[in-house]
C-alpha positions in Angstrom: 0.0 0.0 0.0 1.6 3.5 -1.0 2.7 5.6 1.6 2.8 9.4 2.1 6.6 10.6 2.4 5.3 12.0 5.9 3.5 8.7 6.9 7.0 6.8 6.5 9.4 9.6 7.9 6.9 9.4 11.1 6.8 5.1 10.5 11.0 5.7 10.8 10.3 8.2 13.9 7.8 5.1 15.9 10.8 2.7 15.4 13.1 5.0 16.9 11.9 5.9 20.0 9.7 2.9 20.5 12.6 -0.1 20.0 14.9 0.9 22.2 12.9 2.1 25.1 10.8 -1.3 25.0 14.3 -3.2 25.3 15.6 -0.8 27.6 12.5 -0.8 30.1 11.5 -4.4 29.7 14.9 -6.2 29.7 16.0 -3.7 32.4 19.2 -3.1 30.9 20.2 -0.2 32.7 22.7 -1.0 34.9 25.4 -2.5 32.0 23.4 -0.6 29.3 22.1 2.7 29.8 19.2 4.3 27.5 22.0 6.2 25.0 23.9 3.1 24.8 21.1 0.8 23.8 19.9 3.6 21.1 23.0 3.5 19.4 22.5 -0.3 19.6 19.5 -0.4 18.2 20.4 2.2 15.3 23.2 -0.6 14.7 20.8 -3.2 14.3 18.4 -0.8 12.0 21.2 0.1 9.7 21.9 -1.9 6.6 24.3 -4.6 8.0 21.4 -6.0 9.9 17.8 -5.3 9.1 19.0 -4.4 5.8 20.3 -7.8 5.4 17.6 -9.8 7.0 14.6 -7.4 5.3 15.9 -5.7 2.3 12.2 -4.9 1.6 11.1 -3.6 4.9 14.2 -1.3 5.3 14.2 0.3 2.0 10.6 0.6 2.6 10.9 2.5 5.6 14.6 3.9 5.5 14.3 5.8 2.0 16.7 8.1 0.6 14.4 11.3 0.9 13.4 9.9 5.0 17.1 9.8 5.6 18.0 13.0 4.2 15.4 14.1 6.8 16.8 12.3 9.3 19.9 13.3 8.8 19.2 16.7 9.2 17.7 16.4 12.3 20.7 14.1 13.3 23.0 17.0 12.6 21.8 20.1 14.2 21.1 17.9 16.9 24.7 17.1 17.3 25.8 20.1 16.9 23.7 21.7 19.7 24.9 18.5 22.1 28.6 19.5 21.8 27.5 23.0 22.0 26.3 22.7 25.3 29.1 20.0 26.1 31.9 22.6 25.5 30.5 25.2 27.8 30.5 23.0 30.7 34.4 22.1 30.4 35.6 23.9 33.0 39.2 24.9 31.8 39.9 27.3 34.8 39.6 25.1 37.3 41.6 22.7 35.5 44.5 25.3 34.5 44.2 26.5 38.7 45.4 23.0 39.3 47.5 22.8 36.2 50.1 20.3 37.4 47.8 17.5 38.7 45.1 17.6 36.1 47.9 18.4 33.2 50.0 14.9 33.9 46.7 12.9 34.8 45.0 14.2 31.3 48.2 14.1 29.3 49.4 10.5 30.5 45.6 9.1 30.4 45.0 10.8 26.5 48.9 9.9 25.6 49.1 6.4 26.3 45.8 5.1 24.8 46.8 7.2 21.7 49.9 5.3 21.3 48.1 2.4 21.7 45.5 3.2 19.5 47.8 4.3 16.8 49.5 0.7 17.2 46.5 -0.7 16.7 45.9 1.5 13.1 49.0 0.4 12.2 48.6 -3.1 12.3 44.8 -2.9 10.6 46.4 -0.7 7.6 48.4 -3.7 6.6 45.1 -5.6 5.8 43.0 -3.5 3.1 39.7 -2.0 3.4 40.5 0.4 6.4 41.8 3.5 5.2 39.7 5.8 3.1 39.5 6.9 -0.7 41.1 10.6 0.5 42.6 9.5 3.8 46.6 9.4 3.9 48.5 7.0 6.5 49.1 9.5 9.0 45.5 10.7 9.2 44.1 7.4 9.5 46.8 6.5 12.3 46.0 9.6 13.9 42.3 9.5 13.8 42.2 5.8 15.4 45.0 6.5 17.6 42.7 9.9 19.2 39.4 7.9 19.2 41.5 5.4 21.3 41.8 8.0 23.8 38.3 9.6 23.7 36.4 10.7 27.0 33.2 11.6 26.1 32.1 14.1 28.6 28.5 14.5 28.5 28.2 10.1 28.7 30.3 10.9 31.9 28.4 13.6 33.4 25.6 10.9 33.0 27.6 8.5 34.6 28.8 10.4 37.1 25.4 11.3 38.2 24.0 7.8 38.4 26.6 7.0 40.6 25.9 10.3 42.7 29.6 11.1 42.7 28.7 14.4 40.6 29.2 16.9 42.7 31.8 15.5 45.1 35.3 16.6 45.0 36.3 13.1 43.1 33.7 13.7 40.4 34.9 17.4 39.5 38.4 15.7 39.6 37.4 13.4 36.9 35.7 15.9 34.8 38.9 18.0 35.3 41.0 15.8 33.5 38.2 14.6 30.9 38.0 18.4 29.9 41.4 19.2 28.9 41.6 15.5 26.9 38.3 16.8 25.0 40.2 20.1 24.1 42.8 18.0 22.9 41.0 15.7 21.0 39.5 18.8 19.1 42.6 20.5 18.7 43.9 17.1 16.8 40.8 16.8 14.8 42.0 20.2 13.3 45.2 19.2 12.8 43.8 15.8 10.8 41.5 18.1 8.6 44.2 20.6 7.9 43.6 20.9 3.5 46.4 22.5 2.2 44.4 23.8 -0.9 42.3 25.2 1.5 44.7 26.7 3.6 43.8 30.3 3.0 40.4 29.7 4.1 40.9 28.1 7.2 43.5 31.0 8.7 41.0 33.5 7.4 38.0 31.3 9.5 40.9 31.6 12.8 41.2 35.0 12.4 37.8 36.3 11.8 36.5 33.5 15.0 38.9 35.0 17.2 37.6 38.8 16.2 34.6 37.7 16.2 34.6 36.4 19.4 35.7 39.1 21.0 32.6 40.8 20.0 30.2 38.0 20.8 31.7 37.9 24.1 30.9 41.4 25.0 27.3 41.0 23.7 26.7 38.2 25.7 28.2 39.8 28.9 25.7 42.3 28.4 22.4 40.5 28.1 19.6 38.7 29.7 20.4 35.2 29.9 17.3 34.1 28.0 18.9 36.3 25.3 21.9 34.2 25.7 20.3 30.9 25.1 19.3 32.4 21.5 22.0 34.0 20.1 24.3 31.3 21.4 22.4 29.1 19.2 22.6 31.8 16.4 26.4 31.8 17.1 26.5 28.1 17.0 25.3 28.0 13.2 27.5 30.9 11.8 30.3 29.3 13.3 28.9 25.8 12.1 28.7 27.7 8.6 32.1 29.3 8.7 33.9 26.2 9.4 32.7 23.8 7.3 32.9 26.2 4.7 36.5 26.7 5.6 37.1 22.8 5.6 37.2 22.0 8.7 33.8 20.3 9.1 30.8 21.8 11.0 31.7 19.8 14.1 34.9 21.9 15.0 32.7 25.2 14.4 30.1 23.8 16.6 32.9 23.6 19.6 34.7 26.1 19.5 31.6 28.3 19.4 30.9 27.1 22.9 34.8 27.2 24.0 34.7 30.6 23.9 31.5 31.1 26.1 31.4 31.2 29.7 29.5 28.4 31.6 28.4 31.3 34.3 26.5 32.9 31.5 23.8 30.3 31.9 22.0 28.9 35.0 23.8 24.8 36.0 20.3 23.8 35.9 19.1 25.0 32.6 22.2 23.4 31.0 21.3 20.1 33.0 17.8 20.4 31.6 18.7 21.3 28.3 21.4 18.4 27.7 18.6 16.2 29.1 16.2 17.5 26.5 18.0 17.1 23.6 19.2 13.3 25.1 15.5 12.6 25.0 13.9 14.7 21.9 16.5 14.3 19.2 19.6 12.7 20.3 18.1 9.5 19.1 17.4 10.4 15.5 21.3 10.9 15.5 22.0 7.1 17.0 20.0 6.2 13.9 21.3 8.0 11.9 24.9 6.8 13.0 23.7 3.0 12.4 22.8 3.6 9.0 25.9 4.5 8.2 27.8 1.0 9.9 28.6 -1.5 7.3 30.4 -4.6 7.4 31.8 -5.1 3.7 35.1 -6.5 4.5 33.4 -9.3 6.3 31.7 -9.5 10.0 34.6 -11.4 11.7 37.0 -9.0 10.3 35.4 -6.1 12.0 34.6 -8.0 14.7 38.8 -9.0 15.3 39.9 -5.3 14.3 36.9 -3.9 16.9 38.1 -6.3 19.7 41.5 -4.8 19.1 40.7 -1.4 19.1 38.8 -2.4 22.3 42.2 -4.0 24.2 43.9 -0.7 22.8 41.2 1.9 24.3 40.4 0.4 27.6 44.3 -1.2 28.3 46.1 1.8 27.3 43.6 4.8 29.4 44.2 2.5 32.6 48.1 1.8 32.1 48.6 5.6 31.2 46.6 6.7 34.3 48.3 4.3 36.2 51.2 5.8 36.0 50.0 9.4 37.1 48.6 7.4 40.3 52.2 6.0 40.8 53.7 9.4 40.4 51.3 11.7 41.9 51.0 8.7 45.1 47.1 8.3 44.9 45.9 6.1 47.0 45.3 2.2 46.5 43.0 1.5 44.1 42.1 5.0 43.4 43.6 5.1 40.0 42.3 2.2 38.6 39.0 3.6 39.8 39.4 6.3 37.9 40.7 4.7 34.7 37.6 2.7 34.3 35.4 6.0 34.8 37.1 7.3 32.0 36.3 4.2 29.1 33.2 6.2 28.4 33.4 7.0 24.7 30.0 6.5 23.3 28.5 10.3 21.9 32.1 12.0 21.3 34.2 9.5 19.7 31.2 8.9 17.6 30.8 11.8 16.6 34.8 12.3 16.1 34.6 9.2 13.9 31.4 10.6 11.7 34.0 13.4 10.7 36.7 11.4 9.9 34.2 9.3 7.6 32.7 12.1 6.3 36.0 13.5 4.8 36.4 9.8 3.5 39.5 9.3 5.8 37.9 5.9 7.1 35.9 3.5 5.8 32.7 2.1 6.9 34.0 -1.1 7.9 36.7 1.1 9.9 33.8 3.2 11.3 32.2 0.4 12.3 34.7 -1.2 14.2 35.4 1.8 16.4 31.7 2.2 16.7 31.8 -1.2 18.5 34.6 -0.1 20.0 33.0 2.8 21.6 30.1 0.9 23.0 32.4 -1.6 24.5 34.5 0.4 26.5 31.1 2.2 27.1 29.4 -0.8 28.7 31.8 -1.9 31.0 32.1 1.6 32.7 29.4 0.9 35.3 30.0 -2.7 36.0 33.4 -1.9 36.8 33.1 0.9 38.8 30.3 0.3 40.8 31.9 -2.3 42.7 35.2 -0.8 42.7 33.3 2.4 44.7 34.5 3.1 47.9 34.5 5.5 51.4 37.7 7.8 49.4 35.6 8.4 46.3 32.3 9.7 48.2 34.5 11.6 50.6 36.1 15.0 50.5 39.8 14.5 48.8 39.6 17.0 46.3 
């Protein structure tokens, strides 16, 4: 029976929402598998290397070109406004006041997994069907080495608040160093889009951001905050604009356009509620939207072996290298491997990280895939790990 273009963009919209909530509530999943995690599941198992597979006529049925050109839209700005509110909770001053501790903790716990990582890369890019058509060595190594290393700090604010360590002084340590590795992380994602041709553009984007800025800043200072919450979102899509048209993808506008803003500008609790919002509203049209882009053309067990690898890499790797500031800086027993496993979370960011690196056709699908994997592994044994591991030093006062 012929359907409306609206009647199967909203049939898409019911499968979305209504899947993974069913399995989430029903199997009570919550504890190993929160609600984000099992959406990005369930957008695997919609994508093409599953129901695809299985139901060829159902999913082109449902999952049309024009329904994901809608979706993908959606997916997008939703995104964008995620890591926009993301970046103006990183508290970077509190982090430089205590420069020394959080500097070696970040640096050692976003150095060693990167090594890792990029060991990994290396030993995938001697198999083919991992690097992409306009990807060089380097940028491939790079890009797998970094999403290795990910923190993603809005999963970890979640975390950190199921847990009800949020707000203690070992929470805001954790966030600490989680902030400066998602600066870095940025700042490399620059570095791996650099386009020589386009080289002219992008120093003319820096300079006219950081004037620009300047002005921004003083308009903000200046108004209401429910003045702010607009024009920051106006601010978010110029920048969005500017940098993508400068070639350095839309993503790296949307961040830096909340870099520069000042979390005191806006009420903690309308952030909290806003972050929620989108986590709820439209979040999960991007977890789709991300699964319809997994593939699995160089074979299942392949990506399968290369995402267990990644997954030794990530999680071995963040717990050796902040191991080693625990040894150095004399934590107590325990206390860093506590904090290692808080910071596997890598669902959201490094997904996000890797949908740049696939959209410039530095990866391939099989690639993105396997770090997609990756990224809910490392994910899903965050809480398992840590809950037992919780003890009277984390819920106390050491700051």
């Amino acid at each position: 029976m012929p359907r409306t273009p609206t009647e199967i963009f909203l049939i898409a919209m019911l499968v979305i929402y209504a899947l993974p909530y069913l399995v989430w509530r029903l199997l009570r999943t919550d504890f190993w598998a929160p609600l984000v995690v099992v959406q990005i599941i369930g957008g695997i198992l919609l994508g093409p290397g599953v129901l695809g597979a299985f139901c060829p006529d159902y999913y082109k049925t449902v999952f049309t070109p024009g329904t994901i050109t809608a979706l993908n839209g959606i997916a997008w700005w939703a995104v964008m406004m995620f890591v926009w509110v993301a970046g103006i909770e990183l508290d970077i001053r509190e982090a430089w006041r205590r420069r020394g501790e959080t500097g070696l903790t970040a640096g050692l716990a976003l150095a060693v997994p990167l090594l890792t990582g990029s060991l990994a890369a290396l030993l995938m890019l001697r198999y083919p069907g991992w690097r992409g058509a306009a990807g060089a060595s380097w940028q491939v190594v790079l890009g797998i080495g970094i999403a290795c290393a990910v923190t993603a700090l809005p999963i970890l604010v979640l975390f950190l608040e199921k847990l009800s360590i949020l707000r203690t002084p070992f929470g805001q340590r954790i966030l600490r160093y989680a902030s400066l590795d998602d600066v870095a992380i940025w700042g490399v994602l620059a570095v791996i889009l650099l386009d020589w041709e386009r080289m002219g553009r992008q120093l003319g984007f820096l300079v006219l951001f950081g004037l620009a800025t300047l002005a921004f800043r003083a308009l903000m200072a200046r108004i209401a905050e429910q003045d702010r919450w607009y024009l920051g979102l106006v601010w978010l899509a110029g920048c969005g604009f500017a940098a993508d048209w400068a070639g350095l993808h839309f993503m790296v506008g949307a961040f830096l356009s909340s870099a520069v803003l000042d979390a005191a500008w806006f009420r903690q609790e309308d952030m909290d509620r806003f972050r929620h919002f989108l986590l709820l509203t439209i979040m999960p049209v991007f977890f789709l939207s991300t699964g319809l882009r997994t593939e699995w053309t160089i074979g299942g067990g392949a990506v399968f072996a290369a995402a267990a690898l990644l997954l030794c890499a990530s999680v071995g790797g963040k717990l050796i290298g902040v191991q080693i500031a625990g040894r150095v800086l004399g934590w107590p027993k325990g206390e860093a491997t506590t904090l290692g496993w808080l910071l596997q979370t890598k669902a959201l960011i490094m997904i996000i990280f890797a949908n740049v690196l696939l959209d410039r056709h530095i990866i391939t699908n099989s690639t993105f895939t396997a770090l997609l994997l990756m990224a809910l592994g490392s994910t899903m044994l965050t809480i398992p790990m840590v809950s037992s591991r919780l003890s009277a030093y984390v819920r106390g006062d050491r700051a």
